[in-house]
PDBQT receptor file of N, H, CA, C and O in Angstrom, charges set to zero:
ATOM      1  N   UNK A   1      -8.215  -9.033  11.542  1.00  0.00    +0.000 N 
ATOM      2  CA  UNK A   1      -8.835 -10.006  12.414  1.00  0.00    +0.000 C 
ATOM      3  C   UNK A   1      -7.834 -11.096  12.820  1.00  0.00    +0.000 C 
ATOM      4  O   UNK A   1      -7.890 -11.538  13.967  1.00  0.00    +0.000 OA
ATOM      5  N   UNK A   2      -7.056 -11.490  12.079  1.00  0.00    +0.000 N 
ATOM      6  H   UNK A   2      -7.010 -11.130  11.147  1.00  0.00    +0.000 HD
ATOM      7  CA  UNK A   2      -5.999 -12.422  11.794  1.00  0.00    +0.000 C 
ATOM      8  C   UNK A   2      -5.165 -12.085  13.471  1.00  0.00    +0.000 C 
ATOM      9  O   UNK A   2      -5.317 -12.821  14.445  1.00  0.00    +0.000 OA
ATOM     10  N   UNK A   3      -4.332 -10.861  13.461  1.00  0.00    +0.000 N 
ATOM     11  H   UNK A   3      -4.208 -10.263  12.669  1.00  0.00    +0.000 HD
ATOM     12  CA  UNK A   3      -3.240 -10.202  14.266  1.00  0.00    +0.000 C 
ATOM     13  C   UNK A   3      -4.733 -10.170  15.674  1.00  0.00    +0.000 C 
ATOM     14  O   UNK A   3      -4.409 -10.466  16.824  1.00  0.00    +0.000 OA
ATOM     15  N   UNK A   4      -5.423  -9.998  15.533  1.00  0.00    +0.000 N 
ATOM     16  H   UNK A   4      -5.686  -9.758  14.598  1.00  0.00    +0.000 HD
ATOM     17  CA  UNK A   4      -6.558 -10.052  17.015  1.00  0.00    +0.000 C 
ATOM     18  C   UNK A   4      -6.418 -11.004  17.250  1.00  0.00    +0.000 C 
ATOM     19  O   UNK A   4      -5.633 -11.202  18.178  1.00  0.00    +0.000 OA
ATOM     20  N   UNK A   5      -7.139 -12.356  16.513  1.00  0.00    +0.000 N 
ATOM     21  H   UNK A   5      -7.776 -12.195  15.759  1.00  0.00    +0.000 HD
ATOM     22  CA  UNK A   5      -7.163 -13.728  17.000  1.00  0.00    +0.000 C 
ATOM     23  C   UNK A   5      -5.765 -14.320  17.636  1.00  0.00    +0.000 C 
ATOM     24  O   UNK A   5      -5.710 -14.979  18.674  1.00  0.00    +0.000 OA
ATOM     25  N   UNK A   6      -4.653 -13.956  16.813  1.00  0.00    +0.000 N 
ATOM     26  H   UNK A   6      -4.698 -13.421  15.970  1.00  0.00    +0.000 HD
ATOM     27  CA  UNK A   6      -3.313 -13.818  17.482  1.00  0.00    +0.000 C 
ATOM     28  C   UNK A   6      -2.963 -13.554  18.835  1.00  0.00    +0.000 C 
ATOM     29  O   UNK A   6      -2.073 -14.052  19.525  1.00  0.00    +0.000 OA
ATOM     30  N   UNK A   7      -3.856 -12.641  19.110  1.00  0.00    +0.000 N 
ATOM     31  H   UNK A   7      -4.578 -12.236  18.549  1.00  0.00    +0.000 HD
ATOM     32  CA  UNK A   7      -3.576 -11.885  20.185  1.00  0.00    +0.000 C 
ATOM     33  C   UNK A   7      -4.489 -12.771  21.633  1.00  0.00    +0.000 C 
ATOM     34  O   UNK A   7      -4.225 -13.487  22.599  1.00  0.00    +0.000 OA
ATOM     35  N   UNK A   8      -5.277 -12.343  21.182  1.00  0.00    +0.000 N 
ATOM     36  H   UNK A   8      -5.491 -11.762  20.397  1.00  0.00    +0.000 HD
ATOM     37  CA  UNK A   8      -6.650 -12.849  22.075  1.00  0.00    +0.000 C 
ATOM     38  C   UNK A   8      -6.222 -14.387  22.467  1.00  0.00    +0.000 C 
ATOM     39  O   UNK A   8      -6.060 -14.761  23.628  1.00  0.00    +0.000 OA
ATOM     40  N   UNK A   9      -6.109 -14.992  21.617  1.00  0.00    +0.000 N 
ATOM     41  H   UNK A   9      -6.241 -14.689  20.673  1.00  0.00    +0.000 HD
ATOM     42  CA  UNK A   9      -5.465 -16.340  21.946  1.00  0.00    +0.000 C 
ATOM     43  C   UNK A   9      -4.028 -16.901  21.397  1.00  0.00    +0.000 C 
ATOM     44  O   UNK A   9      -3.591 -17.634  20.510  1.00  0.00    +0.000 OA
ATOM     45  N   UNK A  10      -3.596 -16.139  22.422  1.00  0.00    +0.000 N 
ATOM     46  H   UNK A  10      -3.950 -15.544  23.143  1.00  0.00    +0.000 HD
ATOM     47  CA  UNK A  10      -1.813 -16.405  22.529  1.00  0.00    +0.000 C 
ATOM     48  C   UNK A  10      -1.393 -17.593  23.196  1.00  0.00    +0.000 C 
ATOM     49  O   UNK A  10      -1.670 -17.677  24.392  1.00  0.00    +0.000 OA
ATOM     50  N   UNK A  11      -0.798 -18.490  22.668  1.00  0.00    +0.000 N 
ATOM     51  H   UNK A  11      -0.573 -18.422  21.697  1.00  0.00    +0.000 HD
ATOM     52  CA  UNK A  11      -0.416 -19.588  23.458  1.00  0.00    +0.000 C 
ATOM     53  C   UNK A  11       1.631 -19.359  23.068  1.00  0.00    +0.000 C 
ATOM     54  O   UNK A  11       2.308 -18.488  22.520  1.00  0.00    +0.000 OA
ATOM     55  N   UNK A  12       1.899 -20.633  23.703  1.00  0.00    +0.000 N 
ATOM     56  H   UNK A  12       1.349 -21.340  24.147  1.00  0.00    +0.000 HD
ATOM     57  CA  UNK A  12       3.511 -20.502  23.590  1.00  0.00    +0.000 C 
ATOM     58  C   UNK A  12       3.741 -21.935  23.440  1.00  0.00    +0.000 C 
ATOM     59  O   UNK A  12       2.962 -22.695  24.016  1.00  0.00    +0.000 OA
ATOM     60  N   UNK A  13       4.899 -22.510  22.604  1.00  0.00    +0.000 N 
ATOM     61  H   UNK A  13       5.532 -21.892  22.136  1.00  0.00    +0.000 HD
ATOM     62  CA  UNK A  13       4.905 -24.090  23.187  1.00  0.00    +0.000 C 
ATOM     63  C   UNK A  13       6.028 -23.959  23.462  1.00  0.00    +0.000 C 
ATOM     64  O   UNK A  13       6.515 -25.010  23.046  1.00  0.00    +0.000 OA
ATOM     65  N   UNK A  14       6.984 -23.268  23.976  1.00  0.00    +0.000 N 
ATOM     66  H   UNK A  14       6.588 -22.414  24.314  1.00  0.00    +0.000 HD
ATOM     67  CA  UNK A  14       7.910 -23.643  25.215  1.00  0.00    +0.000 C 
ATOM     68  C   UNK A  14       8.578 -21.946  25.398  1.00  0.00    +0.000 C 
ATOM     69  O   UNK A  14       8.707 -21.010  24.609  1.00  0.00    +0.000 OA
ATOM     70  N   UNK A  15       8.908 -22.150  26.898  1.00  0.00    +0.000 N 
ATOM     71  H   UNK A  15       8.803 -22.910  27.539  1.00  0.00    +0.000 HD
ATOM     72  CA  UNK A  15       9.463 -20.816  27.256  1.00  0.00    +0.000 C 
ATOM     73  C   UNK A  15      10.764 -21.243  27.569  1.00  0.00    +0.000 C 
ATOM     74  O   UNK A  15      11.535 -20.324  27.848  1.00  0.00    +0.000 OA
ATOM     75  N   UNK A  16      11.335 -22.661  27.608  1.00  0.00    +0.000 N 
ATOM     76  H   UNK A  16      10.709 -23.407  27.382  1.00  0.00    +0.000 HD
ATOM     77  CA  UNK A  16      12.578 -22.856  28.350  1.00  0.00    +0.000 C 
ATOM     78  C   UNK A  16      13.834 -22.835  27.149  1.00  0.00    +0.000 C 
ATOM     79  O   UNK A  16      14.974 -23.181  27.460  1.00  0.00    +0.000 OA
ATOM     80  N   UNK A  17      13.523 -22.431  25.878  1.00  0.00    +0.000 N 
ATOM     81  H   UNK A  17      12.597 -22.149  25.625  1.00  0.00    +0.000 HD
ATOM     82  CA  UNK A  17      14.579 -22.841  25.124  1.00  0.00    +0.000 C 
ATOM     83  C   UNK A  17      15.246 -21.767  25.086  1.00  0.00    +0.000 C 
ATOM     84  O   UNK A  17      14.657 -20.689  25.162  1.00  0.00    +0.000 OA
ATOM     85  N   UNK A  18      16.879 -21.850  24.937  1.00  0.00    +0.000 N 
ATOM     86  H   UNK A  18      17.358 -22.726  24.875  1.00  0.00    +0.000 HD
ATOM     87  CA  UNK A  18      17.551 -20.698  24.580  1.00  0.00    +0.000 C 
ATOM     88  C   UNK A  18      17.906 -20.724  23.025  1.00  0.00    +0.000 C 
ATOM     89  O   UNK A  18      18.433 -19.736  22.514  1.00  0.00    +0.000 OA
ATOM     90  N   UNK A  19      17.683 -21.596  22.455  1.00  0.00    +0.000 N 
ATOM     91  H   UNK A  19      17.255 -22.398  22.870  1.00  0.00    +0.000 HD
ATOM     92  CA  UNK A  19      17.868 -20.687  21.007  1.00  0.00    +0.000 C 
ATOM     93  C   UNK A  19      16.325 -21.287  20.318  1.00  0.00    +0.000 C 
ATOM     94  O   UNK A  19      15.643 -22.200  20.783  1.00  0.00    +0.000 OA
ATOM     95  N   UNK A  20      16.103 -20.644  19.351  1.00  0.00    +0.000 N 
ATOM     96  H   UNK A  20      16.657 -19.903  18.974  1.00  0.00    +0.000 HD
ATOM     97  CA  UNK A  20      14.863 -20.723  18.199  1.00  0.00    +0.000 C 
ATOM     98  C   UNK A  20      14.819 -22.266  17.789  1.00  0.00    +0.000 C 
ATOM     99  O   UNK A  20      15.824 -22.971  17.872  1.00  0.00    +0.000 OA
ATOM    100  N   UNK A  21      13.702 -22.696  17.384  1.00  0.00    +0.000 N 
ATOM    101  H   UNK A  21      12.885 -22.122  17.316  1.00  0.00    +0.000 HD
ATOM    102  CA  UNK A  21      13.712 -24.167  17.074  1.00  0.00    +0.000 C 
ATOM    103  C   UNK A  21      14.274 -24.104  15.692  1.00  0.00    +0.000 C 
ATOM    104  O   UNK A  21      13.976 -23.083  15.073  1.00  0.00    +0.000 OA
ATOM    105  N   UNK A  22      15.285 -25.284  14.861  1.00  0.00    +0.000 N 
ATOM    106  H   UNK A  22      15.526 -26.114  15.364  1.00  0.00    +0.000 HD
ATOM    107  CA  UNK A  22      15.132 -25.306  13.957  1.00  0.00    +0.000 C 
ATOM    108  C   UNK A  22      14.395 -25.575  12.353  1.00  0.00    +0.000 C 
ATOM    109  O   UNK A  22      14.791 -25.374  11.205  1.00  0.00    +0.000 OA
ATOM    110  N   UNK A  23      13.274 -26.067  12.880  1.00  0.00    +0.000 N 
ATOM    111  H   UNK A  23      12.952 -26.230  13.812  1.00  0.00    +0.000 HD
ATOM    112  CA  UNK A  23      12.419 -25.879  11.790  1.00  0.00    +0.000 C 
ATOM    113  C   UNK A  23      10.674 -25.946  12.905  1.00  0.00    +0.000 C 
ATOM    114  O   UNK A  23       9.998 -26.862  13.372  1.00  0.00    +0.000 OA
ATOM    115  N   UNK A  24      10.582 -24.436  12.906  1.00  0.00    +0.000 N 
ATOM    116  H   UNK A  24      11.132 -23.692  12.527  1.00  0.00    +0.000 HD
ATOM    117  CA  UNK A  24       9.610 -24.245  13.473  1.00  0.00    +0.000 C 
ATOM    118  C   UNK A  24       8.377 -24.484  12.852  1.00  0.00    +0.000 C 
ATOM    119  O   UNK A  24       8.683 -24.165  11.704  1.00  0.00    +0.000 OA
ATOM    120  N   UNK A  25       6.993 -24.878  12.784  1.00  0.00    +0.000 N 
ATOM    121  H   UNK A  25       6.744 -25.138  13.717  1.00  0.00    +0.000 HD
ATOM    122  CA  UNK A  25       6.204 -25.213  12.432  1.00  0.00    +0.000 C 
ATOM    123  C   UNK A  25       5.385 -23.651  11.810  1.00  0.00    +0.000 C 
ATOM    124  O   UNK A  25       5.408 -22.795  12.695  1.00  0.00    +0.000 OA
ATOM    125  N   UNK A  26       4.981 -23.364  11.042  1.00  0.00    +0.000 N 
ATOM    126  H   UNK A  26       4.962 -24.060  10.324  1.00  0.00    +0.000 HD
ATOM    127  CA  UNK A  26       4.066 -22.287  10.369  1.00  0.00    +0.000 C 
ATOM    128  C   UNK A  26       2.811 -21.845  11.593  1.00  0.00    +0.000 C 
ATOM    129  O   UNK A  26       1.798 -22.452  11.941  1.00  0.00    +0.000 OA
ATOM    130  N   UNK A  27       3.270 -20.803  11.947  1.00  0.00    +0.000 N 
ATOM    131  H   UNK A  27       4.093 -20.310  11.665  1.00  0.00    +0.000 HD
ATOM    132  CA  UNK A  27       2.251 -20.102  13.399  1.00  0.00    +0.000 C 
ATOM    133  C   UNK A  27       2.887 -20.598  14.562  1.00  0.00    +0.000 C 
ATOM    134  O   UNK A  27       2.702 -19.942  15.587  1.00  0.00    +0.000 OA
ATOM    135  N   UNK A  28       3.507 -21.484  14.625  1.00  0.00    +0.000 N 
ATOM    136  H   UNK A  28       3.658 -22.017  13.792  1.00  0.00    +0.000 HD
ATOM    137  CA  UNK A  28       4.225 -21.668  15.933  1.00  0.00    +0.000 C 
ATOM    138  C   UNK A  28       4.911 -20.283  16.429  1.00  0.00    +0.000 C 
ATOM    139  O   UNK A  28       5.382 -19.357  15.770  1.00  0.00    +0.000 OA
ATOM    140  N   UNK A  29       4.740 -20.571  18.530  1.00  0.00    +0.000 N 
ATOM    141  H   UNK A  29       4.357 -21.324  19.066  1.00  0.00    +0.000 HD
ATOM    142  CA  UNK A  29       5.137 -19.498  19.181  1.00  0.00    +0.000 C 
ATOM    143  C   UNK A  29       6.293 -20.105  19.563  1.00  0.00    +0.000 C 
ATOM    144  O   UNK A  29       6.270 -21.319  19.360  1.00  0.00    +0.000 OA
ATOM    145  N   UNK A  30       7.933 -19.421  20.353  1.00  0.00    +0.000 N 
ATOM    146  H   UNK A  30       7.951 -18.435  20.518  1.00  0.00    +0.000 HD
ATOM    147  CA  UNK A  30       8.402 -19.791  21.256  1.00  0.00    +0.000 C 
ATOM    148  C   UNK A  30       8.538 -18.595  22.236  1.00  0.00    +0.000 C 
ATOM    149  O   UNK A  30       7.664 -17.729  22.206  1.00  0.00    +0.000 OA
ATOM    150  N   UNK A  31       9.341 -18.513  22.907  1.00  0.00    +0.000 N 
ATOM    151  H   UNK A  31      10.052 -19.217  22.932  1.00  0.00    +0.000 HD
ATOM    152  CA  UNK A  31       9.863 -17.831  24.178  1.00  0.00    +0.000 C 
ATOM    153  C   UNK A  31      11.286 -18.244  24.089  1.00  0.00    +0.000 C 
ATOM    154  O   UNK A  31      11.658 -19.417  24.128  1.00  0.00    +0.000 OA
ATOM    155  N   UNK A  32      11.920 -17.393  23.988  1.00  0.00    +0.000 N 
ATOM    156  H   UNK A  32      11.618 -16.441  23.957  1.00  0.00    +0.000 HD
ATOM    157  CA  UNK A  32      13.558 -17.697  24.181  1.00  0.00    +0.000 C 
ATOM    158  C   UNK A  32      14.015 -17.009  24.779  1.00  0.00    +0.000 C 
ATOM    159  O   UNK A  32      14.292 -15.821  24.609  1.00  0.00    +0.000 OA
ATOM    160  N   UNK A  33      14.219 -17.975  25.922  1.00  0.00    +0.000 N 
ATOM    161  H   UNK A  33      13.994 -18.940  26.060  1.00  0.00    +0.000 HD
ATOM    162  CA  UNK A  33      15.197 -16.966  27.269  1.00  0.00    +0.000 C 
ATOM    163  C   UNK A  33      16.682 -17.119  26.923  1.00  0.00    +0.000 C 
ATOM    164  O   UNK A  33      17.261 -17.984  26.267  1.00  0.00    +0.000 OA
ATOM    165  N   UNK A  34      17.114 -16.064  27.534  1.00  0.00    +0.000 N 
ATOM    166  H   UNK A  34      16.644 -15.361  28.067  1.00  0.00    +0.000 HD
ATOM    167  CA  UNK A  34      18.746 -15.769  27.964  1.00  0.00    +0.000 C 
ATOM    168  C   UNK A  34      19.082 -16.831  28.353  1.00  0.00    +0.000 C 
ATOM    169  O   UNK A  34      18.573 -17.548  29.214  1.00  0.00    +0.000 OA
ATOM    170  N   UNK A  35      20.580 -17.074  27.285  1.00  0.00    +0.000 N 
ATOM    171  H   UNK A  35      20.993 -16.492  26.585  1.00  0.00    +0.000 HD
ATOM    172  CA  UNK A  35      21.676 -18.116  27.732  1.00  0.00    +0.000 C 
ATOM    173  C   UNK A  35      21.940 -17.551  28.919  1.00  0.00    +0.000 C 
ATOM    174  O   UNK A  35      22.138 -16.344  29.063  1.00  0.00    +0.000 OA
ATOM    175  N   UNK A  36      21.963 -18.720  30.174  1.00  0.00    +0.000 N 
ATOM    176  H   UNK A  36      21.802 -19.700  30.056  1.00  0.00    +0.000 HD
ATOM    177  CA  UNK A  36      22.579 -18.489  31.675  1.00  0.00    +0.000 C 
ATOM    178  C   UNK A  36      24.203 -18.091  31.471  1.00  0.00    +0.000 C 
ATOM    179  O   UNK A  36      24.911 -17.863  32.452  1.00  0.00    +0.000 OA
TER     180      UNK A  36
């Protein structure tokens, strides 16, 4: 149920970063685009 709710309600809190945050929060999403 866990990996559904995951799913079903997917959010992101940022798509613009190119590398991983360093201390990401527990369930936090990112998006990490390609270094230009």
């Amino acid at each position: 149920m866990r990996r559904l709710d995951a799913l079903v309600h997917l959010s992101v809190g940022s798509a613009t970063r190119t590398q991983p945050p360093a201390t990401p929060q527990n369930g936090a999403r990112f998006l990490v685009a390609a270094d230009p």
